[in-house]
N, CA and C of each residue as an Amber inpcrd file, in Angstrom:
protein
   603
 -19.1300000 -13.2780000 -10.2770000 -17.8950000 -12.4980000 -10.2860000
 -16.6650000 -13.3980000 -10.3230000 -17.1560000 -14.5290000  -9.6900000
 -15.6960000 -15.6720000  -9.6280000 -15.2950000 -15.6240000 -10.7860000
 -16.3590000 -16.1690000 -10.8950000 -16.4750000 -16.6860000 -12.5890000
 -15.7360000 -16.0110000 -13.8090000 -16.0090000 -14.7610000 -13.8570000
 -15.0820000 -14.1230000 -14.8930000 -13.9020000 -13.8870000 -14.3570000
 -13.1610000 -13.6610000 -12.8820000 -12.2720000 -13.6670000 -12.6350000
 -11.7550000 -14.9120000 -13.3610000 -12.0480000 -16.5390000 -12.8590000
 -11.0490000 -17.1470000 -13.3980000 -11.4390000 -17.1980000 -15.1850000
 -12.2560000 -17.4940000 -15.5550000 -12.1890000 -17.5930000 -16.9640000
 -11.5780000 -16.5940000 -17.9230000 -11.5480000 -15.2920000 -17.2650000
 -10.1640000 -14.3290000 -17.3140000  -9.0970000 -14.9800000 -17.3740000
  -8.4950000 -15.3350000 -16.3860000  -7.2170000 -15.9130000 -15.9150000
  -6.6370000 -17.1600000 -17.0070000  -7.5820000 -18.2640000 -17.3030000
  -7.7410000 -18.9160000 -18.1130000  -7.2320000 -18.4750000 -19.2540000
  -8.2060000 -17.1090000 -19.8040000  -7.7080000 -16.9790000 -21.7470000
  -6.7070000 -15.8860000 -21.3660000  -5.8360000 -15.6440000 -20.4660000
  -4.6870000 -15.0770000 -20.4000000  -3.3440000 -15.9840000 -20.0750000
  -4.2760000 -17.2910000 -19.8510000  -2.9880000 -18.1220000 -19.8230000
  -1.9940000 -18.6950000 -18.2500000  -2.8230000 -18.4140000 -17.5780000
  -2.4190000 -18.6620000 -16.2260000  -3.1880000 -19.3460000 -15.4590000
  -2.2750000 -19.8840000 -14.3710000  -3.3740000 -21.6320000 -13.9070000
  -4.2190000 -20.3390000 -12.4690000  -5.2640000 -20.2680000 -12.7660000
  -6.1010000 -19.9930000 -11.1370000  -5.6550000 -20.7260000 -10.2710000
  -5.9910000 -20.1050000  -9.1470000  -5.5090000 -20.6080000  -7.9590000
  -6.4800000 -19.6150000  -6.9250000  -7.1060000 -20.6830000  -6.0410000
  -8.3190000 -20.1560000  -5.2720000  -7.3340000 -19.0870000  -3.9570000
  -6.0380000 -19.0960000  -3.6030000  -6.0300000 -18.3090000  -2.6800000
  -5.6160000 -16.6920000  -3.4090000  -5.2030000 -17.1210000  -4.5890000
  -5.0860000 -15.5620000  -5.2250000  -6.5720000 -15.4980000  -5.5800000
  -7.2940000 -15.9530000  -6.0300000  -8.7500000 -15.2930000  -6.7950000
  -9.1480000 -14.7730000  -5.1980000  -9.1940000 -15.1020000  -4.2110000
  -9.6670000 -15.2060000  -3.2490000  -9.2450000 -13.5980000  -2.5940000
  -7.8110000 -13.6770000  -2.2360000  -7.3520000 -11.9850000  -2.5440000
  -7.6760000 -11.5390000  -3.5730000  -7.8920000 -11.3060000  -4.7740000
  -7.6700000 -10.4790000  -5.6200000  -9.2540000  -9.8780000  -5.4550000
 -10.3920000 -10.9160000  -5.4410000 -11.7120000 -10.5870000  -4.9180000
 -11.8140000  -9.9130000  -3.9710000 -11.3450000  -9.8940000  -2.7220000
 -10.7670000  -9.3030000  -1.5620000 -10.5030000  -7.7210000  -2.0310000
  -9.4760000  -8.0330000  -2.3310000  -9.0210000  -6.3210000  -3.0390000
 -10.0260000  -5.6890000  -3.9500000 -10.8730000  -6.4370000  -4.2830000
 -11.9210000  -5.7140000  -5.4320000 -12.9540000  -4.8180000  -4.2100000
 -13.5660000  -5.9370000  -3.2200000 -14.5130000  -5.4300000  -2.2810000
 -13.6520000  -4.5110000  -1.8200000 -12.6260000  -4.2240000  -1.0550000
 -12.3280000  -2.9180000  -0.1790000 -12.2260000  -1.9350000  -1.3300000
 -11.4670000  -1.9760000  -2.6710000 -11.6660000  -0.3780000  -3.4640000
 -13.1960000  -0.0570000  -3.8860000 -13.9190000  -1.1670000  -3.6130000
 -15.0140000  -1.0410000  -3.3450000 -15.8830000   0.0350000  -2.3810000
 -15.3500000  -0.1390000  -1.1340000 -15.9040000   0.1050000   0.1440000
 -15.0410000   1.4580000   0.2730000 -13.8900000   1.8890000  -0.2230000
 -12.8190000   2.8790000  -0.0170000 -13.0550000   3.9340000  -1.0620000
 -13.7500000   3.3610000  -2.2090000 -13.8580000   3.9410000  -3.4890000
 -14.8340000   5.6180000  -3.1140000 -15.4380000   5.7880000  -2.4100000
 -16.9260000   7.1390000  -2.1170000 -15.8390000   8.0340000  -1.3460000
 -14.8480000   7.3050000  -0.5590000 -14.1580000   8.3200000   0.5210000
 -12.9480000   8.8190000   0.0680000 -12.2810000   8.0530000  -1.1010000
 -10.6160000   8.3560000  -1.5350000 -10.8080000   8.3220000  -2.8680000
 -12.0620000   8.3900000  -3.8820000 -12.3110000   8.3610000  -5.1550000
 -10.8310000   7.7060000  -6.1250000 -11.2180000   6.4870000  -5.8450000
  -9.8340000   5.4000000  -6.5220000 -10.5040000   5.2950000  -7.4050000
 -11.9470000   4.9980000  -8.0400000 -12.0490000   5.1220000  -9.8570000
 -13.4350000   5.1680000 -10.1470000 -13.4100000   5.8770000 -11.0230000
 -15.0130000   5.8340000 -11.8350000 -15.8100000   4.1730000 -11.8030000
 -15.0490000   3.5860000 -12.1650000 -15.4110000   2.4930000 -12.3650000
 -16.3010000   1.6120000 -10.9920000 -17.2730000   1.5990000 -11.2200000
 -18.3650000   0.8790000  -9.9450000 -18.8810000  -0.3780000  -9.4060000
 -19.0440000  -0.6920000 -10.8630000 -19.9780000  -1.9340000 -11.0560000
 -18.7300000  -3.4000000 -10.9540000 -19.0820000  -4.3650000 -10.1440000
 -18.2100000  -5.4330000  -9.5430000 -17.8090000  -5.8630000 -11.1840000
 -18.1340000  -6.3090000 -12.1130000 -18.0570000  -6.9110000 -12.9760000
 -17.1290000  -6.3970000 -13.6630000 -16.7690000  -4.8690000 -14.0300000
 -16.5220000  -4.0960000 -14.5840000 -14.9710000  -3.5140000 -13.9540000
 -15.2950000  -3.6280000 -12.8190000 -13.6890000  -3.6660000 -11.9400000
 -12.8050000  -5.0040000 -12.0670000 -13.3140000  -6.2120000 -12.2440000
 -12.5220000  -7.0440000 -12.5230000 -12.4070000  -7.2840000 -14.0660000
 -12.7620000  -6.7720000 -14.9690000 -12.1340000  -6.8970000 -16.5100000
 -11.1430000  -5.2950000 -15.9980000 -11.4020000  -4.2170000 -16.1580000
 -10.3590000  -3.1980000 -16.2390000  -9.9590000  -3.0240000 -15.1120000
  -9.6620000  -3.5030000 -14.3790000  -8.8500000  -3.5540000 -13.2170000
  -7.9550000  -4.8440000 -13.0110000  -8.4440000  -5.6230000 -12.8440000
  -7.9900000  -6.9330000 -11.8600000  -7.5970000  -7.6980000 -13.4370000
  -8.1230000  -8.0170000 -13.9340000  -7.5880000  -8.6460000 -15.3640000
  -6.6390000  -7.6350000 -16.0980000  -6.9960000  -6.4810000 -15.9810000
  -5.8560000  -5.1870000 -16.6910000  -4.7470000  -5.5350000 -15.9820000
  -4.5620000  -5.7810000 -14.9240000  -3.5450000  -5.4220000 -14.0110000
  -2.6870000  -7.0420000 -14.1520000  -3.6590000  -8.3460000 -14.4830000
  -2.8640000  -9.6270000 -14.5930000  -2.4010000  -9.8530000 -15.8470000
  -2.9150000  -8.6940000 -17.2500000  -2.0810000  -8.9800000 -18.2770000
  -0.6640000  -8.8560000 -18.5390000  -0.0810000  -8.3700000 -17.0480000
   1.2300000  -7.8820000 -17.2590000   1.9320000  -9.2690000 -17.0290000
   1.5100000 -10.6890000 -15.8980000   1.6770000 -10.9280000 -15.2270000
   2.9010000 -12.1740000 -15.8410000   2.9070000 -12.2810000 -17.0370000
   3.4790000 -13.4570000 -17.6820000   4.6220000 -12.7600000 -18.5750000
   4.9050000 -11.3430000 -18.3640000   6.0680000 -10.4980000 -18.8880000
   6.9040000 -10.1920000 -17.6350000   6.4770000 -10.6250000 -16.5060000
   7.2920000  -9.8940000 -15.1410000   8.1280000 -11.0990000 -14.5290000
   7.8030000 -12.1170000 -14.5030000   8.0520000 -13.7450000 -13.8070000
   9.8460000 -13.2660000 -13.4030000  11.0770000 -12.8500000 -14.5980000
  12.2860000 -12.7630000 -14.0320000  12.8820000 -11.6210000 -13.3980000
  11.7490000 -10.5930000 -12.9130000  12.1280000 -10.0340000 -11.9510000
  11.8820000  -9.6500000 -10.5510000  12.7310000  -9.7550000  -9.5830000
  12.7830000  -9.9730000  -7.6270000  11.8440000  -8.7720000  -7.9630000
  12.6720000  -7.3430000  -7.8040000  12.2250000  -6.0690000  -6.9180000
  11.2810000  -5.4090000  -8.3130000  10.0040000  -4.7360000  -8.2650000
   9.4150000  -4.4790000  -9.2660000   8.4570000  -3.0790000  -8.0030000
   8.6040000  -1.8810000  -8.6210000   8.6130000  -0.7650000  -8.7160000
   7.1380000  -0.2010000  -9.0520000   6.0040000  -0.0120000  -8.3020000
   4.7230000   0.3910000  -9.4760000   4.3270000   1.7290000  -9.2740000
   5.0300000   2.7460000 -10.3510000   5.0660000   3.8850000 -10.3800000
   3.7600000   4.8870000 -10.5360000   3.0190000   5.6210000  -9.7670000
   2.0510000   6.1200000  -9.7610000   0.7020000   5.0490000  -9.7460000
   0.8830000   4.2140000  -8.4540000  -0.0780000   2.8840000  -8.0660000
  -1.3450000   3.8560000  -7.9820000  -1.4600000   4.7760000  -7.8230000
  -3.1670000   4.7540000  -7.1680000  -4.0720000   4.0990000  -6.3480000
  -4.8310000   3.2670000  -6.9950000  -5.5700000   2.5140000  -6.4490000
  -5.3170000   1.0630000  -6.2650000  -4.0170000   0.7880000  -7.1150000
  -3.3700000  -0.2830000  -6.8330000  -2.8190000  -1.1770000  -7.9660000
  -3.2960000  -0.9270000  -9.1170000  -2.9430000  -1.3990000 -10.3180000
  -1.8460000  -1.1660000 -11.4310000  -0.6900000  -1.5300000 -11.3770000
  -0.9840000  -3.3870000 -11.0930000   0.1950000  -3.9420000  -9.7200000
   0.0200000  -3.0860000  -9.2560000   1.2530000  -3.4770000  -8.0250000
   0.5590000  -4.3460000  -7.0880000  -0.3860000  -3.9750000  -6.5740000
  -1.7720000  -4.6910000  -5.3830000  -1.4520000  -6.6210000  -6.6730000
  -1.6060000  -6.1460000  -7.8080000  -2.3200000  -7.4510000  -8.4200000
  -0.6950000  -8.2840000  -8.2260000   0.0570000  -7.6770000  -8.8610000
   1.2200000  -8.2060000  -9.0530000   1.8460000  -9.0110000  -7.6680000
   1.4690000  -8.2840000  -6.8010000   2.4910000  -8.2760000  -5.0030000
   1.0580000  -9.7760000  -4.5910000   0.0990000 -10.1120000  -5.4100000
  -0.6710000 -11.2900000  -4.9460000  -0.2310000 -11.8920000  -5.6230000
   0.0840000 -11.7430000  -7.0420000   0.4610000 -13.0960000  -7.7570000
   1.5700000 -13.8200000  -7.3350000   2.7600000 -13.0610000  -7.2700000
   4.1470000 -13.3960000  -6.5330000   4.3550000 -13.1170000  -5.4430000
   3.4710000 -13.6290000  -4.2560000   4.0890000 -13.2840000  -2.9830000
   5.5220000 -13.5500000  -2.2740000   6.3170000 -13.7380000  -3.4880000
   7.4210000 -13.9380000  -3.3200000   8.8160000 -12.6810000  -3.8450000
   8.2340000 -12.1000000  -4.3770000   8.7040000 -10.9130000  -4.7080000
   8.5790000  -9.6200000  -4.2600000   9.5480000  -8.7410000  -4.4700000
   9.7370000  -7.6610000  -3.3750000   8.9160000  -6.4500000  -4.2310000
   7.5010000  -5.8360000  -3.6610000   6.6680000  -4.7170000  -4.7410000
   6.4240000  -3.9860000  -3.9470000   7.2700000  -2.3520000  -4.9870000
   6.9220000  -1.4680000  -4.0370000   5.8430000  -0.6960000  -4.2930000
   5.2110000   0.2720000  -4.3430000   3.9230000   0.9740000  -4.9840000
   4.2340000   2.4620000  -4.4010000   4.2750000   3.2440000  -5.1770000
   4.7550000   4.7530000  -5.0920000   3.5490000   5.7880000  -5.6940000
   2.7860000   6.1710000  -4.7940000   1.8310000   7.0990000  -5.4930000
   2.2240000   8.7790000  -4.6440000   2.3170000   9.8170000  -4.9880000
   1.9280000  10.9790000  -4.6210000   0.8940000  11.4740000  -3.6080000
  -0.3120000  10.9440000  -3.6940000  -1.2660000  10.9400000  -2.9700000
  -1.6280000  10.6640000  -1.7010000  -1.5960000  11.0210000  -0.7640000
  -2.0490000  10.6030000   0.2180000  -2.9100000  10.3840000   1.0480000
  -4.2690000  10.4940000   0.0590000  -5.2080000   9.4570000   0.1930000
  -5.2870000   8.2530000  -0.1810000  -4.7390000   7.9410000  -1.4300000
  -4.8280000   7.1200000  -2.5270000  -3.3720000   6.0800000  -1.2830000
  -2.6330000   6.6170000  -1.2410000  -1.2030000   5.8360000  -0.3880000
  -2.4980000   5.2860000   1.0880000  -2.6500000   6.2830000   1.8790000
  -3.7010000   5.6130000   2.7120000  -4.0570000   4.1940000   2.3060000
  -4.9500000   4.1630000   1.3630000  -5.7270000   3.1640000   1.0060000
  -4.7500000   2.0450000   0.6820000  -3.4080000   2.0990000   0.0820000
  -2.7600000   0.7410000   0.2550000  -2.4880000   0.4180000   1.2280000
  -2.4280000   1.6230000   2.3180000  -1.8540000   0.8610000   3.2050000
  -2.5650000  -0.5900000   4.0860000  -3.9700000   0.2570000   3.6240000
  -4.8380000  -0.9000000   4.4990000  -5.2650000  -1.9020000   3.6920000
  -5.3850000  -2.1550000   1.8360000  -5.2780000  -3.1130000   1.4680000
  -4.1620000  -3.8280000   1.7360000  -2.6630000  -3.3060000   2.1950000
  -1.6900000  -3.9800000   2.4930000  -2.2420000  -5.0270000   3.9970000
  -2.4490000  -4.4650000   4.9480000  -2.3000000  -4.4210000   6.5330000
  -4.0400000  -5.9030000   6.1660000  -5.1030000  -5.5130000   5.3610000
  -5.8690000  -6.4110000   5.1930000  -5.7630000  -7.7820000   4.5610000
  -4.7280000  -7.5920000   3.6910000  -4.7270000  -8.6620000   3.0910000
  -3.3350000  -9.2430000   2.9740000  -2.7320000  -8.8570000   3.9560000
  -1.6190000  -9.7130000   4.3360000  -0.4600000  -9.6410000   3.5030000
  -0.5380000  -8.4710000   2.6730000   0.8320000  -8.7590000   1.8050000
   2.3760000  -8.1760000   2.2470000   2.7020000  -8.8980000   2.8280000
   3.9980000  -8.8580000   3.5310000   5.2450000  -8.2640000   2.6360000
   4.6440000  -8.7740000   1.2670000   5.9530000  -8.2830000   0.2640000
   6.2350000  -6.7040000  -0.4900000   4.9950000  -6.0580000   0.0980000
   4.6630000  -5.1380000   0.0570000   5.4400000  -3.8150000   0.5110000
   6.1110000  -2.4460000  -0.3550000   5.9040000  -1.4690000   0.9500000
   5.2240000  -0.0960000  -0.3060000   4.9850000   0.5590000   0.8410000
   3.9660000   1.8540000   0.2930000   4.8720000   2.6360000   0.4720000
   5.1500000   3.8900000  -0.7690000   5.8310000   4.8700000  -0.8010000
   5.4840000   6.4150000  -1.0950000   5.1570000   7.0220000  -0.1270000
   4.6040000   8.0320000  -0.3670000   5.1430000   9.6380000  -0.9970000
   5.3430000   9.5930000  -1.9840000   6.5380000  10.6330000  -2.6770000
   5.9800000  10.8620000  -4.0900000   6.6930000  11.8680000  -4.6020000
   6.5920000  12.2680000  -6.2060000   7.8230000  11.3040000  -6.6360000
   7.7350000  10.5840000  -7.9250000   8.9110000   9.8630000  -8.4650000
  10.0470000  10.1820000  -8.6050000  10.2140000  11.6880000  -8.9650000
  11.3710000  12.7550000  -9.2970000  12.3340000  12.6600000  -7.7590000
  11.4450000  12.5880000  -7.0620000  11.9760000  12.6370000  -5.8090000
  12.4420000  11.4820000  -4.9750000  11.8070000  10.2940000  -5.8490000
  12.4970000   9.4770000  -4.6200000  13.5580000   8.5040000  -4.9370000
  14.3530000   8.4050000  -4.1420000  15.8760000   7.6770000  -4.6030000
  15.8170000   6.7010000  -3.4260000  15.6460000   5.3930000  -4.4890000
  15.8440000   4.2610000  -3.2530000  17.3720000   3.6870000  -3.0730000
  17.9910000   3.0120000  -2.3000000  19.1680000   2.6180000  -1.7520000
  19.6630000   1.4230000  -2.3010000  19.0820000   0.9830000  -2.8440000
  18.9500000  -0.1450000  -4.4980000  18.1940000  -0.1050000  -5.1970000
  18.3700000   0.0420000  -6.5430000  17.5660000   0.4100000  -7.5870000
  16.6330000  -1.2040000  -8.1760000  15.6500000  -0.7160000  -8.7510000
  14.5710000  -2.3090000  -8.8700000  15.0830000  -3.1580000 -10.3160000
  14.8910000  -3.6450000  -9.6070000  14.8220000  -4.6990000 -11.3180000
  13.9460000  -3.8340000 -12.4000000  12.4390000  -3.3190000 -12.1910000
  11.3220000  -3.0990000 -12.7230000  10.5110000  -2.0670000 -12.4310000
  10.3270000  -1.2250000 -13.1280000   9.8500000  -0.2870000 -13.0010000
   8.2640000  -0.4990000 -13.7530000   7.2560000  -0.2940000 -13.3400000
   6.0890000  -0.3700000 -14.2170000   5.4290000   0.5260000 -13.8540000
   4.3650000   1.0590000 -14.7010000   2.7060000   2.2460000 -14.4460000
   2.3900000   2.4720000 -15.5080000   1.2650000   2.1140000 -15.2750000
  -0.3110000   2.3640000 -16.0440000  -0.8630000   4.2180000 -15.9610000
  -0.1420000   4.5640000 -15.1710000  -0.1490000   6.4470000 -14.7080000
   0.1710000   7.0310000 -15.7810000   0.6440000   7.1490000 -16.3730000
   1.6560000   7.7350000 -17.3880000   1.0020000   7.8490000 -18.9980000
   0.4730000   8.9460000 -19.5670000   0.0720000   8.6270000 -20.7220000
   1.4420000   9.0670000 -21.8930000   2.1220000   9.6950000 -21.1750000
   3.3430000  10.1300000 -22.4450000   4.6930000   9.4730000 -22.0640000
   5.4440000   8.4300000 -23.2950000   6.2190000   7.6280000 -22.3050000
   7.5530000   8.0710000 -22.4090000   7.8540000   9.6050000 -22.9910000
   9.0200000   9.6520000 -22.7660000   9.1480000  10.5150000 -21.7690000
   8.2740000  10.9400000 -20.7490000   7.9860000  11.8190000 -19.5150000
   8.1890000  10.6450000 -18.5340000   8.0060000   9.3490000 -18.8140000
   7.8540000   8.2680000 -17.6300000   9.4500000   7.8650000 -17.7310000
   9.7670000   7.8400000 -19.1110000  11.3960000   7.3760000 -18.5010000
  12.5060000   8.4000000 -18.0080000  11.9730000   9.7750000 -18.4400000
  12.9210000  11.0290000 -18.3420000  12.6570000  10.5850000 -16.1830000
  11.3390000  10.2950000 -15.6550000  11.4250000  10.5490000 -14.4510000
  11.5890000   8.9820000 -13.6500000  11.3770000   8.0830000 -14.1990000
  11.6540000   7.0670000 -13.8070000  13.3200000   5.6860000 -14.0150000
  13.5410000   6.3730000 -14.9910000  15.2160000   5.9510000 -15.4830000
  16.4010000   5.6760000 -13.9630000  15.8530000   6.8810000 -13.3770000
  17.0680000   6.7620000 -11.8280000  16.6820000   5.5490000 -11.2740000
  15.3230000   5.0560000 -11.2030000  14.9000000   3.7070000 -10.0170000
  15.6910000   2.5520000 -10.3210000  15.6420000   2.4480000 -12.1490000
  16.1970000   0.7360000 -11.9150000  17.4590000   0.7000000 -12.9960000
  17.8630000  -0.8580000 -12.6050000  18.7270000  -1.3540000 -13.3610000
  18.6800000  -2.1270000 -14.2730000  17.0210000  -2.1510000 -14.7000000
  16.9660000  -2.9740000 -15.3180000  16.3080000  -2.6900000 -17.1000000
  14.6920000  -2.6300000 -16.7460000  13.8370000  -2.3030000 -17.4630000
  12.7860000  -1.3760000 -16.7600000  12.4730000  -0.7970000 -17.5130000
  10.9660000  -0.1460000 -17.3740000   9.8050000  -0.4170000 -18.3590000
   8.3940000  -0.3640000 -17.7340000   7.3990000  -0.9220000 -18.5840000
   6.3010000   0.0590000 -18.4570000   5.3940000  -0.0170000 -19.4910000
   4.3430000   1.3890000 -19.4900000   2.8600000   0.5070000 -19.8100000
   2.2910000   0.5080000 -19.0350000   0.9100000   0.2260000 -19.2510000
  -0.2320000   1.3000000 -20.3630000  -0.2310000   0.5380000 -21.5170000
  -0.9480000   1.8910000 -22.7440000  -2.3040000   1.1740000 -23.2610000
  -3.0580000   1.7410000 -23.3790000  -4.3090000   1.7670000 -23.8490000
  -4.5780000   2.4390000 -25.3440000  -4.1970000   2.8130000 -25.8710000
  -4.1690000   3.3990000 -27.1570000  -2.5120000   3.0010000 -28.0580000
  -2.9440000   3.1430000 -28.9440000  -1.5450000   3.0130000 -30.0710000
  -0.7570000   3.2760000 -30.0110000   0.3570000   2.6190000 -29.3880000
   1.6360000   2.7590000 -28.7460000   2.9740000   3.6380000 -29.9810000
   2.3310000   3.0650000 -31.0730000   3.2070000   3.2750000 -31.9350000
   3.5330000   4.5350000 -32.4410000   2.4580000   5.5090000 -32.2440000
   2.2950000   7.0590000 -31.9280000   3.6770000   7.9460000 -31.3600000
   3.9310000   6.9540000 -30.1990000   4.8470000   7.4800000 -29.5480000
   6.0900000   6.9890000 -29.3700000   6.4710000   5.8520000 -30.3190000
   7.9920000   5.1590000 -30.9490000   8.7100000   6.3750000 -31.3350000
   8.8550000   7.5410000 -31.6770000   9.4680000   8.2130000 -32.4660000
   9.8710000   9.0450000 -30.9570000   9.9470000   9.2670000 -30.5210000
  10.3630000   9.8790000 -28.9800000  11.1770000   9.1170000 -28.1340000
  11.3790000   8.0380000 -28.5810000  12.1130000   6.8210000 -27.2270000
  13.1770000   6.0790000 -28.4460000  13.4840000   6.6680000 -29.6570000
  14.0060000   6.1430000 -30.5840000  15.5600000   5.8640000 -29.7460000
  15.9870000   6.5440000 -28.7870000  17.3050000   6.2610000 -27.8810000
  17.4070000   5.4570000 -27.0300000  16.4520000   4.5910000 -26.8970000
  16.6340000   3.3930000 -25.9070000  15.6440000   2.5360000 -26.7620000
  16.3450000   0.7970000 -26.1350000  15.9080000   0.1150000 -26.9390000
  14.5250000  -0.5230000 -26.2570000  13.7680000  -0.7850000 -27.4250000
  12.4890000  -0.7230000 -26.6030000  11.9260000  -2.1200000 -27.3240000
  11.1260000  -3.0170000 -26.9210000   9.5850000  -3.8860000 -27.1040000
   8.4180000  -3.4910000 -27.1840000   7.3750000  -3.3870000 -28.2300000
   5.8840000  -3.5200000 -27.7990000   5.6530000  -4.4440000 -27.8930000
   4.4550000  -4.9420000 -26.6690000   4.0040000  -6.0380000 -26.7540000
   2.0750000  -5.9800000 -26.5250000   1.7970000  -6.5480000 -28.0810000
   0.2240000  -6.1760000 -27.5980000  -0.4140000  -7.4290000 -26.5930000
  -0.9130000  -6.9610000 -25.8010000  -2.0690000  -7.7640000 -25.1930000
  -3.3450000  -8.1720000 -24.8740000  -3.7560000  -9.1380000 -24.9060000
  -5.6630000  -9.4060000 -24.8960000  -6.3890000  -9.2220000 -23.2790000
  -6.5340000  -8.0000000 -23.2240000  -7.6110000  -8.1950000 -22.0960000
  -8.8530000  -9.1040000 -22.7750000  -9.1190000 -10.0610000 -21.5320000
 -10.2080000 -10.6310000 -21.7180000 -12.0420000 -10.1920000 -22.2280000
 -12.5830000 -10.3460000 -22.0420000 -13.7450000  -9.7230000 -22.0340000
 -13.9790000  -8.1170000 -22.6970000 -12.7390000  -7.3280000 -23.6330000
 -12.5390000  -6.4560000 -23.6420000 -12.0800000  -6.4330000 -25.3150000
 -12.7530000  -5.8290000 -26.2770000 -12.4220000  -5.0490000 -27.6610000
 -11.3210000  -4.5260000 -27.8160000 -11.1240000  -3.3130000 -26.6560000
 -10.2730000  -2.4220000 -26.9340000  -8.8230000  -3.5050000 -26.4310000
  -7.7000000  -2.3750000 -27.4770000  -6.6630000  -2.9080000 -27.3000000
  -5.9850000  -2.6180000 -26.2570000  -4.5880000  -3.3470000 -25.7080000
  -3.9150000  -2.8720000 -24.7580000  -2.3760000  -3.4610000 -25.0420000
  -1.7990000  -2.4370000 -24.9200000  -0.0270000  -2.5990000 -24.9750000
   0.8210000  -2.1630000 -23.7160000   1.8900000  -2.9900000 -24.1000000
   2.8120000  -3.0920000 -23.0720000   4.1140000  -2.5230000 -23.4410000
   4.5920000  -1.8370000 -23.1470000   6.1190000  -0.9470000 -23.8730000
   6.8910000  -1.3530000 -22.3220000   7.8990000  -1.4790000 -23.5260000
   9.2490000  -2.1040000 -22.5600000  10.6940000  -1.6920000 -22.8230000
  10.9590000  -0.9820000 -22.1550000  12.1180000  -0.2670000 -22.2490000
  13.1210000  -0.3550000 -21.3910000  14.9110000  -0.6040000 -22.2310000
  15.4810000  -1.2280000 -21.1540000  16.4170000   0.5470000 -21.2290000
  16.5440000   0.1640000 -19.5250000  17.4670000   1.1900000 -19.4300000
  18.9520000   0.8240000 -19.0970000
């Protein structure tokens, strides 16, 4: 399991480092162990959680570097806010899910694995108005992206980003009013494609 963690890490372009593989493994075993009681994902098999999970969640990781406060809108089970709030323990990540089972469960990957930079927000997005707005808004939640900026636009001042799995380009003709980036990316170990939409507000 190491193993594809870092050789992941590797053809994405980033130096490993044993105390993040070390959390990020960490975080794999508890959605592991949490996964039967708060159903955080289909997905089962150790191997299989770290390509679409833990590697899904670090392809963002070399598009985020210039921003402090970063926003992960409809976290769930933790992706990519859990991944992100290990890579930069220096940055301020908040994780906002609806759920409160699913919020549960960060809390104690938070409280387990020490991430201090962390806070858990338990609310619908529409609803919550923070007292400074983020640099960054990101989620992988969202399959239609002009529903993610109509409800996510109030959080920041900066950009917002959409985690997509299918052909982004489908849905260029809807966001034609703000200026936007795709950016495709290589999950490792993985055929299918994956894009990154970036939209500044």
């Amino acid at each position: 399991m190491q193993d594809t963690l870092h050789r992941g890490m590797i053809e994405l372009g980033l130096t490993p480092d044993e105390t993040k593989i070390n959390k990020l493994l960490s975080y794999m075993v508890l959605l592991k162990k949490w996964n039967k009681t708060f159903s955080l994902t289909s997905i089962t098999d150790f191997e299989q959680i770290i390509i679409y999970h833990l590697l899904d969640g670090l392809t963002t990781i070399s598009y985020i570097n210039e921003f402090d406060s970063i926003l992960d809108i409809g976290s769930g089970m933790g992706v990519p806010g859990i991944i992100i709030a290990i890579w930069y323990p220096d940055k301020k990540v908040s994780l906002l899910d609806s759920n409160h089972k699913k919020t549960a469960f960060l809390k104690q990957v938070v409280i387990e694995l020490g991430l201090s930079n962390v806070d858990i927000i338990c609310s619908r997005v529409e609803s919550y108005n923070p007292i400074i707005p983020y640099d960054l808004a990101i989620s992988r939640a969202f399959s239609n992206s002009k529903l993610f900026i109509d409800l996510a636009k109030h959080l920041v001042r900066g950009v917002l980003m959409l985690m997509k799995s299918i052909k982004i380009e489908d849905e260029t003709d809807q966001i034609l009013n703000y200026k936007y980036n795709i950016i495709e990316l290589n999950l490792p170990f993985c055929m299918d494609k994956r894009y990154l939409l970036e939209i500044e507000i």
